[in-house]
C-alpha positions as CSV (number, residue, x, y, z in Angstrom):
1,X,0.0,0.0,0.0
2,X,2.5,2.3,1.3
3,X,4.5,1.8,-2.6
4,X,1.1,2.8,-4.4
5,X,0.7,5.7,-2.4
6,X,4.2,6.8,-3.1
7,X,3.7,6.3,-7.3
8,X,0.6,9.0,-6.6
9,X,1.9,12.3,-8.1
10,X,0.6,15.8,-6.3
11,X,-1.4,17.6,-8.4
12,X,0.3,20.7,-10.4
13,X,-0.3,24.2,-8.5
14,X,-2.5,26.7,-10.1
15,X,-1.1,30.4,-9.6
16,X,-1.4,34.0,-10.0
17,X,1.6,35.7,-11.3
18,X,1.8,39.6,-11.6
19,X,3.3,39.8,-14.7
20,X,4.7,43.3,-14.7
21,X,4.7,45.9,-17.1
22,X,5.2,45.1,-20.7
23,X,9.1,44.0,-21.2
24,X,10.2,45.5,-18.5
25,X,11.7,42.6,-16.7
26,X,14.3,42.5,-19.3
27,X,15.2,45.5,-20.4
28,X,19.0,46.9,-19.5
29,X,18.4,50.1,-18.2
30,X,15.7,49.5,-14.9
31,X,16.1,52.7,-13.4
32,X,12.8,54.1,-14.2
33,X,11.1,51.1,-12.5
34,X,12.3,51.3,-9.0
35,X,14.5,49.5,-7.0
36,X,11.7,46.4,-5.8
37,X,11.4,45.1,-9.6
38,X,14.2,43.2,-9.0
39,X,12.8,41.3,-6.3
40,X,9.9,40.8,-7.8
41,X,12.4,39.0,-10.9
42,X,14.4,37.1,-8.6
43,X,11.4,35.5,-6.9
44,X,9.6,34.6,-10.1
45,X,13.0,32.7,-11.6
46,X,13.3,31.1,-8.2
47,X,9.1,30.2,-8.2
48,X,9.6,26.4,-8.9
49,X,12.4,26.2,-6.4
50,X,10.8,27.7,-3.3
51,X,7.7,25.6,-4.5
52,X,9.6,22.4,-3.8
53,X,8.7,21.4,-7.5
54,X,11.1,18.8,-8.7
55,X,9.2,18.3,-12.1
56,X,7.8,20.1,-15.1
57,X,4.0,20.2,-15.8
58,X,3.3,18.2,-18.8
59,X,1.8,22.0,-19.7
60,X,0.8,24.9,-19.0
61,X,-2.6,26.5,-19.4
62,X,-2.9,30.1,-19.1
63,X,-5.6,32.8,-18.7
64,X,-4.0,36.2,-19.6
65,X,-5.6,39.8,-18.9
66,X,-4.4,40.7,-22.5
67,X,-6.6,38.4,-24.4
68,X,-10.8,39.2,-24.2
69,X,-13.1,38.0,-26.5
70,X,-16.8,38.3,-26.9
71,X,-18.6,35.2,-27.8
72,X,-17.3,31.5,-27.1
73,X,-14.1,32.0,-25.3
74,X,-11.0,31.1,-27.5
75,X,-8.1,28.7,-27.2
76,X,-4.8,28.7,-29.0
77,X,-4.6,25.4,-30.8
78,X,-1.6,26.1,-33.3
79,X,1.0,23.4,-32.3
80,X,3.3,26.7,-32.6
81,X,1.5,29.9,-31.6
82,X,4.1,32.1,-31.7
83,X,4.8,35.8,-30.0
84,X,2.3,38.7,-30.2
85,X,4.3,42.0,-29.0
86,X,1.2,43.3,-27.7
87,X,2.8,47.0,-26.2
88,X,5.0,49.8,-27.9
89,X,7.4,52.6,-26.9
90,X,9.9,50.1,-25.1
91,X,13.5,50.1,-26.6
92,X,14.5,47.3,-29.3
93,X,15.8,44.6,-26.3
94,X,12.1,44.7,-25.6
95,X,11.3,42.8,-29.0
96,X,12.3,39.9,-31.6
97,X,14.9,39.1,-32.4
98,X,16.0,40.3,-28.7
99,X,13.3,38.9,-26.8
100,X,12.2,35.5,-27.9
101,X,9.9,32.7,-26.4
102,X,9.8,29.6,-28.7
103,X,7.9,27.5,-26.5
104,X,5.2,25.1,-28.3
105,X,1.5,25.0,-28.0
106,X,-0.5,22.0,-27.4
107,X,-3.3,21.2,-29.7
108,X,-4.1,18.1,-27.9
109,X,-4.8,19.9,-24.8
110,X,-6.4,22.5,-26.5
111,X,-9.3,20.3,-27.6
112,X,-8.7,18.7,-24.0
113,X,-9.9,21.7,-22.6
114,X,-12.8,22.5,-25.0
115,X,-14.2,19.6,-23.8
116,X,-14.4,20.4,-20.1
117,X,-15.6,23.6,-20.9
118,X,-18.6,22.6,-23.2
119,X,-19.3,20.0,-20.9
120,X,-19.8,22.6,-17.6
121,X,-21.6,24.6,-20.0
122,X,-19.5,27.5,-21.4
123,X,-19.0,27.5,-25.3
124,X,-15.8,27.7,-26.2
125,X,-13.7,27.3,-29.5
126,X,-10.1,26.4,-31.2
127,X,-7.9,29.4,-32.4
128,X,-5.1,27.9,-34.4
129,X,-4.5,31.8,-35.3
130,X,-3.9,33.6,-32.1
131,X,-0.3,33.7,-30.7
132,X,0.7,34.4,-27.2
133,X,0.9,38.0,-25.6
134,X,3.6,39.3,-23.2
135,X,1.2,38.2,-20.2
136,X,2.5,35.0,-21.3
137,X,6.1,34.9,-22.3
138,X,6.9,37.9,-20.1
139,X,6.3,35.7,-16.4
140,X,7.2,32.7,-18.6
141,X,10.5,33.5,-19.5
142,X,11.5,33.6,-16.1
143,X,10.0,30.6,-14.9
144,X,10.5,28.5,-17.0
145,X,13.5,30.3,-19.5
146,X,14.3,26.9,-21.7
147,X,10.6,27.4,-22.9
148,X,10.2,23.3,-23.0
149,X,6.9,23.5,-21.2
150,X,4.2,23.3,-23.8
151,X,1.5,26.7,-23.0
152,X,-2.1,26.8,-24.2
153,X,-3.7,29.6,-23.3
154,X,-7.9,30.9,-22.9
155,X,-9.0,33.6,-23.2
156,X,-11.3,35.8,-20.7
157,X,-15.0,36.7,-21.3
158,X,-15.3,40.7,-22.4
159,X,-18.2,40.7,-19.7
160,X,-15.1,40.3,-17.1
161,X,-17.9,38.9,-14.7
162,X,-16.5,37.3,-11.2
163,X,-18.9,34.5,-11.2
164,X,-17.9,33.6,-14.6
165,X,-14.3,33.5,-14.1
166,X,-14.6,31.9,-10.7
167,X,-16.5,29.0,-13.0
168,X,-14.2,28.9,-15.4
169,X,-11.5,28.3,-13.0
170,X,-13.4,25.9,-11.3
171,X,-14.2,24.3,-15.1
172,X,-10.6,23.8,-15.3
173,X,-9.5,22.8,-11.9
174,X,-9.3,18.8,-13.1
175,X,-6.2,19.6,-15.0
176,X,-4.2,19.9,-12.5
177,X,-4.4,16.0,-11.3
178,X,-3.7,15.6,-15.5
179,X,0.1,16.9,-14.9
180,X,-1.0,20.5,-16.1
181,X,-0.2,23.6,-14.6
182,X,-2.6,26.1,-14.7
183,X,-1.3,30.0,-14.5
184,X,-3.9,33.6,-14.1
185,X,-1.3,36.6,-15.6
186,X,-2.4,39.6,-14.5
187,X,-1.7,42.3,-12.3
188,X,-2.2,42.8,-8.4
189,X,-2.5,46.6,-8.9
190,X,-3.1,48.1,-12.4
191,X,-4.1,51.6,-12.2
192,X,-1.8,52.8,-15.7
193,X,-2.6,56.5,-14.9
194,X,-1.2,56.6,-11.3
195,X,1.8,54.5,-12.6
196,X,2.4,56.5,-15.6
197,X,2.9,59.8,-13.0
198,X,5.9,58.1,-11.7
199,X,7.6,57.1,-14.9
200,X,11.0,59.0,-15.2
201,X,11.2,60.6,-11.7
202,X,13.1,59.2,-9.1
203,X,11.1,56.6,-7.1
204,X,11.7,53.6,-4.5
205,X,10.2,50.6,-4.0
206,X,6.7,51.2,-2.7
207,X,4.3,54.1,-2.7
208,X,4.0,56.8,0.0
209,X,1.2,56.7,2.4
210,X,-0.7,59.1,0.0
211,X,-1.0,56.3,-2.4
212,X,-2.4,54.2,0.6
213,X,-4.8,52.2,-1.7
214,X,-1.5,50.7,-3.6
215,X,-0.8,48.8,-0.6
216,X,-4.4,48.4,1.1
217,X,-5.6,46.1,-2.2
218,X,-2.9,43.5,-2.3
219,X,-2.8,43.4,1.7
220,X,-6.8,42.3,1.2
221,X,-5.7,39.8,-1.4
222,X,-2.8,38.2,0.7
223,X,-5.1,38.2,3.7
224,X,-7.8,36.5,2.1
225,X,-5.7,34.1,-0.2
226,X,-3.2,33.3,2.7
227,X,-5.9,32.9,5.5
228,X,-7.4,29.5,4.5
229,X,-11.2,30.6,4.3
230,X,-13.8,27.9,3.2
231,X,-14.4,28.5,-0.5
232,X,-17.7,29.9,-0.2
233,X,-16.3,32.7,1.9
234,X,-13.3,33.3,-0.8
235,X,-16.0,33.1,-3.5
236,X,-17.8,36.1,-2.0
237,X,-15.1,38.1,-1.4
238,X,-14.4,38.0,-5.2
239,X,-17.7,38.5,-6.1
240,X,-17.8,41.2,-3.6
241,X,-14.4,42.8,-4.7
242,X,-14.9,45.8,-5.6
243,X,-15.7,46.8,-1.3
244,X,-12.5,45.7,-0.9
245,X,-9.9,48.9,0.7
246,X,-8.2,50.6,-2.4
247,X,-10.2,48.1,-5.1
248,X,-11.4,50.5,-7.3
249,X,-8.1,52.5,-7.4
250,X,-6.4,49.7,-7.8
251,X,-8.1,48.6,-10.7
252,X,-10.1,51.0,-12.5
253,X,-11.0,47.7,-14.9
254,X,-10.5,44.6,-13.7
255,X,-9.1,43.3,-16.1
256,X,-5.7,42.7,-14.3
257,X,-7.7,41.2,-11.2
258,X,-9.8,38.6,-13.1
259,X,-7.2,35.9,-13.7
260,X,-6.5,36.1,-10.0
261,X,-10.4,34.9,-9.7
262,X,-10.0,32.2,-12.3
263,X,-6.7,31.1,-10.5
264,X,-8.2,30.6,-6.9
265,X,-11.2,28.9,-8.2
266,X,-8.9,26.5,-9.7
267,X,-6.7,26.2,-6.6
268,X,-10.0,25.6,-4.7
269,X,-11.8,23.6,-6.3
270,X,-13.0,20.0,-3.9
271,X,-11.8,22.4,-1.0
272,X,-14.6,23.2,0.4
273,X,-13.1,24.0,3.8
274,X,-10.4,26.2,1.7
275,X,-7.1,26.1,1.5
276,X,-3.7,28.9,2.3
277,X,-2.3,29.7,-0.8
278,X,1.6,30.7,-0.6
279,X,2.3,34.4,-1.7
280,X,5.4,33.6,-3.8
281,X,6.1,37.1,-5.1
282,X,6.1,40.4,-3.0
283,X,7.6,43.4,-4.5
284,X,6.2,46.5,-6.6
285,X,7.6,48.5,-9.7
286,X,6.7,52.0,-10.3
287,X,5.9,52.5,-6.6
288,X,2.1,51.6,-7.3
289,X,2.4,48.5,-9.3
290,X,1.9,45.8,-6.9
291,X,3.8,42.2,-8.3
292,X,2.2,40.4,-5.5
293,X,1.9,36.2,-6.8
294,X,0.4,33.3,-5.1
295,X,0.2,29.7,-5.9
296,X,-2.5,27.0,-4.5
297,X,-1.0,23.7,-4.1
């Protein structure tokens, strides 16, 4: 007994990695970022490690805040999606040939995941057209660098709608006992007005306490994703997020916050008593960009 319980693998985590802004991780000159970034970096290329992960999913599937659709969501089913440079004014290290991600798709998954999503009830189709945006080669690329990890990636609903997203999530939640890893890539705090204020002035790590709300939202987040809440308490407070301290400033539109939703649902799901996630990045850029990460295992 005790040698079949040893052959059972763990399932693969499900996490929500802050993916930063644009190519910013990898870019020579930092300086207008401030000086937390590169904690932020060093704690996504060390994510696996501190994980305790001694093996690579079979995949990856990933929900990024830079790919809405209207309709049947969308899945990238190329078997090679390629790179979509999906920002601009960034200097030429920021793009091909400079800054490359050649990992494969997976059209076997793809259809994999099709499947489970007809089958719960939300429509959802192949994309052998759509290639991958920087919310997913920017956090990949540090995670994983050799890009040998296979990535298909869904898109979000335009409605942006918590209960959908926590559904989805849930939807998907089964891949993880399947080897696959499943990854929200968005942004703890997004507000792109209050950051762009800061951009080429001197600033440090975190914002003053006139920015309060910068540090108020992802202090809610680790509070409720670290406390271990039953799932029907967690699943509230998303639906509810927007009372959250510093929510609305935080993220003007959501669309930053939703794969966080979509990645807890899928940490959570069969929990019903809930379940600490591990916060596995803390660190900010740009003084109110929060690069706050947490992974369910």
């Amino acid at each position: 007994m005790a040698a079949v319980a040893s052959a059972v693998k763990k399932a693969m985590p499900s996490i929500f990695i802050s993916h930063g802004g644009g190519p910013a991780f990898f870019l020579k000159d930092q300086s207008n970022f401030g000086s937390e970034m590169q904690v932020g970096i060093k704690q996504l290329r060390e994510l696996t490690k501190n994980l305790g992960l001694t093996e690579k999913p079979k995949a990856i599937l990933l929900i990024s805040a830079h790919w809405e659709t209207s309709g049947p969501l969308r899945i990238t089913s190329a078997p090679q999606p390629g790179l979509l440079y999906d920002y601009y004014g960034f200097p030429e290290e920021g793009y091909a040939p400079h800054l490359t991600y050649d990992c494969p798709g997976d059209p076997q998954l793809a259809q994999r995941i099709k499947s489970l999503l007809q089958a719960g009830g939300v429509d959802a189709v192949l994309d052998p057209k759509r290639q991958f945006d920087h919310g997913v080669f920017i956090p990949l690329k540090l995670v994983y660098p050799d890009a040998s990890v296979p990535v298909v990636q869904v898109s979000l609903d335009q409605s942006l709608s918590p209960a959908f997203h926590w559904k989805l999530g849930t939807l998907l939640a089964p891949l993880r006992e399947e080897g696959i890893m499943i990854i929200g890539s968005g942004q703890a705090t997004h507000n792109m007005r209050e950051g762009m204020k800061r951009m080429g002035r001197s600033i440090s790590g975190r914002s003053s306490s006139s920015d309060s709300w910068a540090q108020e939202f992802p202090n809610w987040l680790t509070k409720i994703a670290t406390s271990g809440m039953p799932v029907k308490a967690f699943e509230q407070a998303m639906l509810d997020w927007e009372t959250a301290p510093g929510a609305r400033m935080s993220h003007p539109r959501e669309e930053h916050f939703i794969p966080f939703m979509v990645a807890a649902a899928a940490g959570l799901a069969n929990r019903p008593d809930g379940t600490a996630a591990r916060q596995v990045v803390d660190a900010y850029f740009v003084e109110v960009f929060s690069l706050a990460s947490y992974a369910w295992l």
